[in-house]
N, CA, C and O of each residue as an XYZ file, in Angstrom:
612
protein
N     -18.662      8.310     29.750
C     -17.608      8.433     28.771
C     -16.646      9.520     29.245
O     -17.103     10.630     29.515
N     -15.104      9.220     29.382
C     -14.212     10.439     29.350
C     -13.926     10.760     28.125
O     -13.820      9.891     27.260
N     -13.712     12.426     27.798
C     -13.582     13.249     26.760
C     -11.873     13.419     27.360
O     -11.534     13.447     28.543
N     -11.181     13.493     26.427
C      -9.544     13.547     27.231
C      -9.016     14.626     26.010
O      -8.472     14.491     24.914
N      -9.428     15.608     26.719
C      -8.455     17.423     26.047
C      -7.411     17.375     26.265
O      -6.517     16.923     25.550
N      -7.287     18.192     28.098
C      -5.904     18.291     28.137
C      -4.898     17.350     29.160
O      -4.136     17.530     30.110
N      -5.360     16.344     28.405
C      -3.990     15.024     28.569
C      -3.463     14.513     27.252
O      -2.791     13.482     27.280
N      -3.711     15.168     25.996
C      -3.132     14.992     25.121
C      -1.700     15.352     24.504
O      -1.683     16.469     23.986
N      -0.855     14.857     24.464
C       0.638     15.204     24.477
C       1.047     15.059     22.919
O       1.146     13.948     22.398
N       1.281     16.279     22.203
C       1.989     16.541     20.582
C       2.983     17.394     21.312
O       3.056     17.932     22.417
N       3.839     17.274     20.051
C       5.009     18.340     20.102
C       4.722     19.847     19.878
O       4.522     20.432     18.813
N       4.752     20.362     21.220
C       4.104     21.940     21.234
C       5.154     22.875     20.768
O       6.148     23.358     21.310
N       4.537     22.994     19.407
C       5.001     24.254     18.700
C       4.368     24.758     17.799
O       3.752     23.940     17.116
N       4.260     25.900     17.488
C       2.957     26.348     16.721
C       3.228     26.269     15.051
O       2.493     26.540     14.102
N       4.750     25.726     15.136
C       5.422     25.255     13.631
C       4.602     24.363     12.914
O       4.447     24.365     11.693
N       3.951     23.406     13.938
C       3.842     21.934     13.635
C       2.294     22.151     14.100
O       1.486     21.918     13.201
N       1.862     22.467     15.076
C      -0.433     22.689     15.557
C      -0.444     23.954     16.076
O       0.143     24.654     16.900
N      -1.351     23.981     15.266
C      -2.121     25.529     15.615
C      -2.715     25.313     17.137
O      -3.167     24.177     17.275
N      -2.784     25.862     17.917
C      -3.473     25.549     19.540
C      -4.243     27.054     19.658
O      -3.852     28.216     19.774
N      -5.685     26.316     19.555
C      -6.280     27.299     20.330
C      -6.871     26.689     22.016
O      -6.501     25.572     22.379
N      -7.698     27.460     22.838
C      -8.095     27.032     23.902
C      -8.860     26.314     24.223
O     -10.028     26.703     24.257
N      -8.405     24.409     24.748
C      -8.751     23.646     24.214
C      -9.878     23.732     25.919
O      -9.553     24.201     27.010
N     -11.186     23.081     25.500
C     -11.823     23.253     26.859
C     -13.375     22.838     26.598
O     -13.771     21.942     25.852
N     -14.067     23.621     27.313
C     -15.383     23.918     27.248
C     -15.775     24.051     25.557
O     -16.077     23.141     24.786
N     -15.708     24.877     25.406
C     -15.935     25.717     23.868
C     -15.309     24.590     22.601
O     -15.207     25.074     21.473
N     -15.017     23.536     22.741
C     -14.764     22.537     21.925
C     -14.135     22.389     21.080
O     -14.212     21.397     20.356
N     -12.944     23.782     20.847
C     -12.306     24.460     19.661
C     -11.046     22.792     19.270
O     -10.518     22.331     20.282
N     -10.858     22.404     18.532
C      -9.488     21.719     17.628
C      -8.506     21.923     18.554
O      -8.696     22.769     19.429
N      -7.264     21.159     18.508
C      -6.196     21.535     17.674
C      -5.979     20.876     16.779
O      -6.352     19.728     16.536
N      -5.026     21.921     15.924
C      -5.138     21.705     14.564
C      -3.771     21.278     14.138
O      -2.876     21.938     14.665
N      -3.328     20.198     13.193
C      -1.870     19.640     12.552
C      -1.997     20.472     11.739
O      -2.991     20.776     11.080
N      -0.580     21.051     11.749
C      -0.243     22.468     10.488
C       0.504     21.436      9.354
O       0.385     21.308      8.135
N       1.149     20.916     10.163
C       2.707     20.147      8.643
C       3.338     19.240      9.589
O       4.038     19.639     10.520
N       3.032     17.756      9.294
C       4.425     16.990      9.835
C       4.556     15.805      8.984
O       3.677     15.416      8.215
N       5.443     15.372      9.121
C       5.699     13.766      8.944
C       5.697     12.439      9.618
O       5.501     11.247      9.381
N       6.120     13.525     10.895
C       5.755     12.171     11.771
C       4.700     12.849     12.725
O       4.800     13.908     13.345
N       3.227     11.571     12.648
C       2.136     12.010     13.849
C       2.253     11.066     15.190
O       2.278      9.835     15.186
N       2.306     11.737     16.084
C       2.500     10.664     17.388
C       1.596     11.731     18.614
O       2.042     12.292     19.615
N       0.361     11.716     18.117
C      -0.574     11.856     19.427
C      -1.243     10.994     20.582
O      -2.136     10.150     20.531
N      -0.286     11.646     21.949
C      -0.481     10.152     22.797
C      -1.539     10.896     24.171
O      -1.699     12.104     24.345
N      -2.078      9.902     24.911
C      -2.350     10.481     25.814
C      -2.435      9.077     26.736
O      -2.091      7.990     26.271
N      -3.016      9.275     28.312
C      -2.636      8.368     29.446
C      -3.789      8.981     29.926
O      -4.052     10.171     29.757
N      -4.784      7.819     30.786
C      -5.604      7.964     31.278
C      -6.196      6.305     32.594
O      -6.414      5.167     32.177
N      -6.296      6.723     34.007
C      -6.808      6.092     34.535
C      -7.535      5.093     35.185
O      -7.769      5.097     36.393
N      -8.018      3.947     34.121
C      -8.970      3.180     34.290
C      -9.557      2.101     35.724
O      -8.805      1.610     36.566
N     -10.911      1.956     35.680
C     -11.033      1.392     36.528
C     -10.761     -0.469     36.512
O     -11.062     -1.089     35.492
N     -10.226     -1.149     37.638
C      -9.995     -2.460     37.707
C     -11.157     -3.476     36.240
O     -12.182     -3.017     35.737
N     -10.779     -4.295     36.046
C     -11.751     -5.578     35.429
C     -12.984     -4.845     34.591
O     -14.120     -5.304     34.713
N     -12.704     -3.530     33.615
C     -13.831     -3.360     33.160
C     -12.815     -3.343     31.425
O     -11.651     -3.631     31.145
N     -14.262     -2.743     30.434
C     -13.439     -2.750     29.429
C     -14.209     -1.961     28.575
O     -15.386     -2.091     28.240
N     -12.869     -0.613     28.083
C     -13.001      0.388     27.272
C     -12.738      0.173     26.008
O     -12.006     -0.619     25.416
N     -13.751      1.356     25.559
C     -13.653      1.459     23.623
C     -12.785      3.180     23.789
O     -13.041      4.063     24.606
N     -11.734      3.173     22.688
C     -11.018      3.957     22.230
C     -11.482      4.322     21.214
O     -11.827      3.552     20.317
N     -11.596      5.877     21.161
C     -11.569      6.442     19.583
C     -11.131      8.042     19.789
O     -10.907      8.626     20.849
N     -11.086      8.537     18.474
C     -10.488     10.119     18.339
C     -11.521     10.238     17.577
O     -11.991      9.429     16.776
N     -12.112     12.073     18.069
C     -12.966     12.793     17.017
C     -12.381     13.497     16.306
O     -11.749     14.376     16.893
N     -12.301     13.487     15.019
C     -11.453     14.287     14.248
C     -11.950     14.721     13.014
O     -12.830     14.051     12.474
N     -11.400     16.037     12.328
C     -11.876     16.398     11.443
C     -10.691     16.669     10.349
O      -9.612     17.081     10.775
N     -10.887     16.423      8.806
C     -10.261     17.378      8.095
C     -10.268     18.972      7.315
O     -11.135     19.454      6.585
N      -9.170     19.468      7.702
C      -9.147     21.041      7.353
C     -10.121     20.863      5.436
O     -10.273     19.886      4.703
N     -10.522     22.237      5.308
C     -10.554     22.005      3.738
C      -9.595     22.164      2.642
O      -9.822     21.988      1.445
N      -8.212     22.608      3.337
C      -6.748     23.111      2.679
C      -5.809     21.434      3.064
O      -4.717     21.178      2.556
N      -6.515     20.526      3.997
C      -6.087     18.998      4.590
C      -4.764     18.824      3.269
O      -4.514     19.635      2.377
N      -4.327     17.961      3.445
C      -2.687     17.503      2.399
C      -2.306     16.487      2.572
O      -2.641     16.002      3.653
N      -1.438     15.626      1.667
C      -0.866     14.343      2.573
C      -1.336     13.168      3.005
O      -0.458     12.310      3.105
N      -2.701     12.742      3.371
C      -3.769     11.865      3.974
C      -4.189     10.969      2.831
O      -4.789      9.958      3.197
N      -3.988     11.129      1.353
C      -4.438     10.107      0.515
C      -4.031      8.703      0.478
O      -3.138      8.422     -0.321
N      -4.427      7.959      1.055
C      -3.533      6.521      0.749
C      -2.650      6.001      1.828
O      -1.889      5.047      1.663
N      -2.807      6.795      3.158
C      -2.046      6.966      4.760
C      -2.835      6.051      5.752
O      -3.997      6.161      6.142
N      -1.996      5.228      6.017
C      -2.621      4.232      6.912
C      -2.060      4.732      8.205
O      -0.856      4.614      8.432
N      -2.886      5.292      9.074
C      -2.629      5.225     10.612
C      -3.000      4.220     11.052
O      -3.631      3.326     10.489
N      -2.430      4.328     12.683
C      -2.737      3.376     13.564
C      -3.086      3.906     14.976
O      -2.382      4.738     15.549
N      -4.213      3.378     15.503
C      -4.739      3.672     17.009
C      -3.366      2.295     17.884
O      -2.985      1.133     17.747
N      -3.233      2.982     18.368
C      -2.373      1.660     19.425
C      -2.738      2.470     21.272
O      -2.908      3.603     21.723
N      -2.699      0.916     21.859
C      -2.803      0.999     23.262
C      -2.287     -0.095     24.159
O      -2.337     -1.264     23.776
N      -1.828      0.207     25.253
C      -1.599     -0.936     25.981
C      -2.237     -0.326     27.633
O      -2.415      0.875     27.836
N      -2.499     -1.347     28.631
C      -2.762     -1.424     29.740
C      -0.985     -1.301     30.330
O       0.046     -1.781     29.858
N      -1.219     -0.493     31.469
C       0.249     -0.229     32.166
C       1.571     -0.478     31.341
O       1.771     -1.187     30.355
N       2.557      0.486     32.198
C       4.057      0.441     31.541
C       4.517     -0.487     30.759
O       5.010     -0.596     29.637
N       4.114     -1.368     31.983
C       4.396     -2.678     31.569
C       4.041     -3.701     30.224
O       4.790     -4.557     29.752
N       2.530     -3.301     29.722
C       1.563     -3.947     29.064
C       1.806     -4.063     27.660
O       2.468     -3.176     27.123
N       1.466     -4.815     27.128
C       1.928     -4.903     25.676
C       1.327     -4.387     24.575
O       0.432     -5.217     24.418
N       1.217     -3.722     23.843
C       0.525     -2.919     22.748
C      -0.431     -3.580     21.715
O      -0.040     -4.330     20.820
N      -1.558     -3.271     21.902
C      -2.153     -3.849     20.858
C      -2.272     -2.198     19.621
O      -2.115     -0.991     19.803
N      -2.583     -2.962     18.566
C      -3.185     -1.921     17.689
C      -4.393     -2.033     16.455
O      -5.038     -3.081     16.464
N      -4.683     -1.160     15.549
C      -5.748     -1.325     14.493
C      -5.309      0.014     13.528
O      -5.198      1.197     13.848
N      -5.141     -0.543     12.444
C      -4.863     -0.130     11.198
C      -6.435      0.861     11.265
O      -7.414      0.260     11.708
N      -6.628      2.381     10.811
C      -7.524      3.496     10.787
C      -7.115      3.944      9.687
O      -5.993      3.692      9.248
N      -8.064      4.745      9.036
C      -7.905      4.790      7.461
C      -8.913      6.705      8.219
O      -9.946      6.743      8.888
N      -8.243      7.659      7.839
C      -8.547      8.917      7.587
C      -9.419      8.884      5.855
O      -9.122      8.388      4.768
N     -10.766      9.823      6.454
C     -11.242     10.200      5.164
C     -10.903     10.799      4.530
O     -10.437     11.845      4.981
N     -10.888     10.615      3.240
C     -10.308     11.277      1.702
C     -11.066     12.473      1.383
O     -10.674     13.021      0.353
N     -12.198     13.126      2.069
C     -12.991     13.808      1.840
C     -12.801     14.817      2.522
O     -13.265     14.348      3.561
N     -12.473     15.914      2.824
C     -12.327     16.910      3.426
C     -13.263     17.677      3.750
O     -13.046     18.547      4.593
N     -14.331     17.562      3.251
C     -16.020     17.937      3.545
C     -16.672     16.974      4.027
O     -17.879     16.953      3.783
N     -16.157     16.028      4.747
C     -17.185     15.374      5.222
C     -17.290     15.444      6.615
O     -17.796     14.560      7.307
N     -16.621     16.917      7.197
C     -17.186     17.348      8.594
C     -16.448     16.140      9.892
O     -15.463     15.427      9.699
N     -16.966     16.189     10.691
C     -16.485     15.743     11.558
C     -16.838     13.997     11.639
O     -17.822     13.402     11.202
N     -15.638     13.465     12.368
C     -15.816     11.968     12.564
C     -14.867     11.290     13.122
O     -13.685     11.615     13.234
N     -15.559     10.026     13.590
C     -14.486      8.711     14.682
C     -13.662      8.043     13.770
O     -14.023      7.678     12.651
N     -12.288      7.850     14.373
C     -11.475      6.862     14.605
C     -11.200      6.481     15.997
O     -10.925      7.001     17.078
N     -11.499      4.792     15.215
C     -11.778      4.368     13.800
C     -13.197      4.231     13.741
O     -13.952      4.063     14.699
N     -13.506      4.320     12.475
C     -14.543      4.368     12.031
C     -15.687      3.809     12.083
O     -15.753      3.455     10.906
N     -16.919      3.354     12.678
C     -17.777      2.456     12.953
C     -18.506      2.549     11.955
O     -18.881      1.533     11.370
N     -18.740      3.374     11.687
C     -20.072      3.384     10.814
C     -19.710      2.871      9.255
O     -20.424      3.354      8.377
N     -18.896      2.143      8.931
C     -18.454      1.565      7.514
C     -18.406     -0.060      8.002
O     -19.277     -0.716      8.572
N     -17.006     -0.463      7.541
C     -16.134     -1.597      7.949
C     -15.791     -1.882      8.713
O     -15.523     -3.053      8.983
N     -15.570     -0.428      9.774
C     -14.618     -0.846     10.887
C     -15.209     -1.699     12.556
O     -16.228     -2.011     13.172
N     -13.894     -1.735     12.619
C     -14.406     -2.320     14.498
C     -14.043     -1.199     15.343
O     -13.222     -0.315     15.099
N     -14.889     -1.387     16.543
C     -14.467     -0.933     17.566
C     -13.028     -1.445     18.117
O     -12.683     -2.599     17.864
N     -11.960     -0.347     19.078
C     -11.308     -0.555     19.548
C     -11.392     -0.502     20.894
O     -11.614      0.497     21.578
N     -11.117     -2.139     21.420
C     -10.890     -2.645     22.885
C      -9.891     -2.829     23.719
O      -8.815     -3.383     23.491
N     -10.379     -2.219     24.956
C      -9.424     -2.555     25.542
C      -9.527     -2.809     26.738
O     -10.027     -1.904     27.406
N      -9.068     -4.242     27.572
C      -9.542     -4.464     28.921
C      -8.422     -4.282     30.188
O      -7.236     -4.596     30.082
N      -9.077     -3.680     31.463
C      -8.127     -3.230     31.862
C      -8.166     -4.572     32.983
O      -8.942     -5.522     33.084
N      -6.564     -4.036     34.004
C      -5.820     -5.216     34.537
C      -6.789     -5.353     36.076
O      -7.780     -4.707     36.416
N      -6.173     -6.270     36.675
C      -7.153     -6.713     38.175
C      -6.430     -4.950     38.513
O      -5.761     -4.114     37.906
N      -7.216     -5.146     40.133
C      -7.054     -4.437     41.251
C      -5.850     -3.687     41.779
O      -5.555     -2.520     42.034
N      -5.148     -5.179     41.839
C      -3.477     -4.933     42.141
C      -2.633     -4.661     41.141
O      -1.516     -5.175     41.196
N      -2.947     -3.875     40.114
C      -1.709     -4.549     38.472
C      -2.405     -2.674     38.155
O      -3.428     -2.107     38.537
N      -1.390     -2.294     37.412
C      -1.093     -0.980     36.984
C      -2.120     -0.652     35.884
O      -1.733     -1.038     34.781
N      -3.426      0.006     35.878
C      -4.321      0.329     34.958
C      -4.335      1.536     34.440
O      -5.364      2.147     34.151
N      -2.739      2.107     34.236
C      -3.085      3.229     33.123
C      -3.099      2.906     31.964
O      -2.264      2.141     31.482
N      -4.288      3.565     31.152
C      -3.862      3.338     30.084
C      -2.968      4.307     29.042
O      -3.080      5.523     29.200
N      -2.045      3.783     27.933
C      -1.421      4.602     27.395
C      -1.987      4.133     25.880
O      -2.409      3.014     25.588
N      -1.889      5.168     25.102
C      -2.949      5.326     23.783
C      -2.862      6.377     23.094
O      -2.900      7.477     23.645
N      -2.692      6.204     21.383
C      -2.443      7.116     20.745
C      -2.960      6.852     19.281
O      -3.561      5.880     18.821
N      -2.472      8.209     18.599
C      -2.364      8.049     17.120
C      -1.296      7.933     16.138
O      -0.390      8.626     16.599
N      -1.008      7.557     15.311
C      -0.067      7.203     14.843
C       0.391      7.200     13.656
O      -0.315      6.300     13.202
N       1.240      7.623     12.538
C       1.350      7.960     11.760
C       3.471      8.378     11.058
O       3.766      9.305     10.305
N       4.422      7.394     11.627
C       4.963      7.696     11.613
C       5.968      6.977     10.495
O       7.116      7.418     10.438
N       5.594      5.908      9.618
C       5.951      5.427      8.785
C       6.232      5.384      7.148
O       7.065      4.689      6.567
N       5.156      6.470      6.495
C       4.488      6.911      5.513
C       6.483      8.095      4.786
O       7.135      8.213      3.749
N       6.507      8.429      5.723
C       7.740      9.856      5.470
C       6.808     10.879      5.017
O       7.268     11.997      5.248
N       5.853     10.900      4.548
C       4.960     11.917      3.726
C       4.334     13.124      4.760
O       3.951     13.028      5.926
N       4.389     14.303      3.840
C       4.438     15.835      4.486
C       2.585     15.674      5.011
O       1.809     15.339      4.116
N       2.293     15.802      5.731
C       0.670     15.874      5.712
C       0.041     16.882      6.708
O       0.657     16.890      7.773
N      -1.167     17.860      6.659
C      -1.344     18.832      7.557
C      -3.050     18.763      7.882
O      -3.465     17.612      7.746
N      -3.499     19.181      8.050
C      -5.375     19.578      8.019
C      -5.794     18.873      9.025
O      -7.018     18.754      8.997
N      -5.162     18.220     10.130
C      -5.873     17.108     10.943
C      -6.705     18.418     11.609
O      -6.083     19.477     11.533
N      -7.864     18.475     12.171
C      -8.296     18.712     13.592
C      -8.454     17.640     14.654
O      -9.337     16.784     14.716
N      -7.717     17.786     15.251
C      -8.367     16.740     16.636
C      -9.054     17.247     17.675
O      -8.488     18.103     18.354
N     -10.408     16.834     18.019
C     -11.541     17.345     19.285
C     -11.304     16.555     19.890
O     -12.014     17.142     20.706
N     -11.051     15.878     20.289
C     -10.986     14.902     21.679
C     -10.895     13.412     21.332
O     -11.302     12.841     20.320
N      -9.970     12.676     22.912
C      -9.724     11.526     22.799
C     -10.957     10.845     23.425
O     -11.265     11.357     24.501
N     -11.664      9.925     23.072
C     -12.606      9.317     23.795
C     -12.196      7.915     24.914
O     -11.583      7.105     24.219
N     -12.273      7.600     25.770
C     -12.180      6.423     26.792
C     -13.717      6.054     27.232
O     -14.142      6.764     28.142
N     -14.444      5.249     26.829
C     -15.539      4.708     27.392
C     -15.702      3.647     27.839
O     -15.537      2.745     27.018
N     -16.115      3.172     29.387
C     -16.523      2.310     29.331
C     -17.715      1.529     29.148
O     -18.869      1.833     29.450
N     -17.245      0.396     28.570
C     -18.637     -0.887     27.393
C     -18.853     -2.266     28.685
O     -19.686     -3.172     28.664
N     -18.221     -2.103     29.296
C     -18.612     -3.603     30.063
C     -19.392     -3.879     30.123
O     -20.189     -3.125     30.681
N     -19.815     -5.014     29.684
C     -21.048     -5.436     29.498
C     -21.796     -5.185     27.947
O     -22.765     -5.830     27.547
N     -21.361     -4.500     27.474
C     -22.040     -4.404     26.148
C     -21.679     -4.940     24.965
O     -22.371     -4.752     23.964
């Protein structure tokens, strides 16, 4: 499994996420206040196999905004590639500690994604999403982007 820290791309300002030193020590970063969420990151894959996407994330206990907020995980294979996505539903619970999107352990599905032959551009590009709502929202922690590969499973 890749853990993907620092290839994660938000708008760096400490207006908008708190940043502590993201690494070893497993610390957040943290969404202070936005409206629009667009956490993306790009990562590597190998030819003809096929990855599950998810984010570990937590809500603050001061969290805001998240009631009734439909995000979206979206990804595509190379520049080129066309976007798939899946509607993710953030917990309403702010004590309920840490957890995946999207969610397995309820309703949800896993998110797939298969990458291109040999010769054909296998980065992948992949994010979170949240930019439709207009609504003020803050408390995210995000620990890491997950890329695993399932082939075969």
């Amino acid at each position: 499994m890749l853990c993907i820290h620092d290839h994660l791309l938000y708008y760096h300002t400490t207006f908008f996420f708190f940043f502590r030193r993201i690494g070893s020590n497993g610390d957040p970063v943290e969404l202070l206040q936005v409206s629009w969420l667009e956490v993306t990151a790009t990562v590597d894959l190998d030819p003809g196999k096929e990855y599950e996407i998810s984010f570990e994330v937590e809500l603050a206990p001061d969290a805001f905004g998240w009631r009734d907020i439909q995000a979206f995980l979206m990804a595509k294979v190379g520049k080129k590639g066309k976007y798939r996505w899946t509607k993710v539903k953030l917990a309403q619970d702010s004590n309920a500690g840490r957890f995946t999107i999207p969610d397995t352990n309820g309703n949800g599905q896993t998110f797939r994604m298969r990458s291109a032959d040999a010769n054909a551009d296998n980065t992948l590009h992949f994010g979170l999403y949240e930019v439709w709502s207009g609504k003020w929202k803050g408390g995210l922690k995000i620990y890491k982007a997950n890329v695993k590969d399932v082939t075969g499973k």
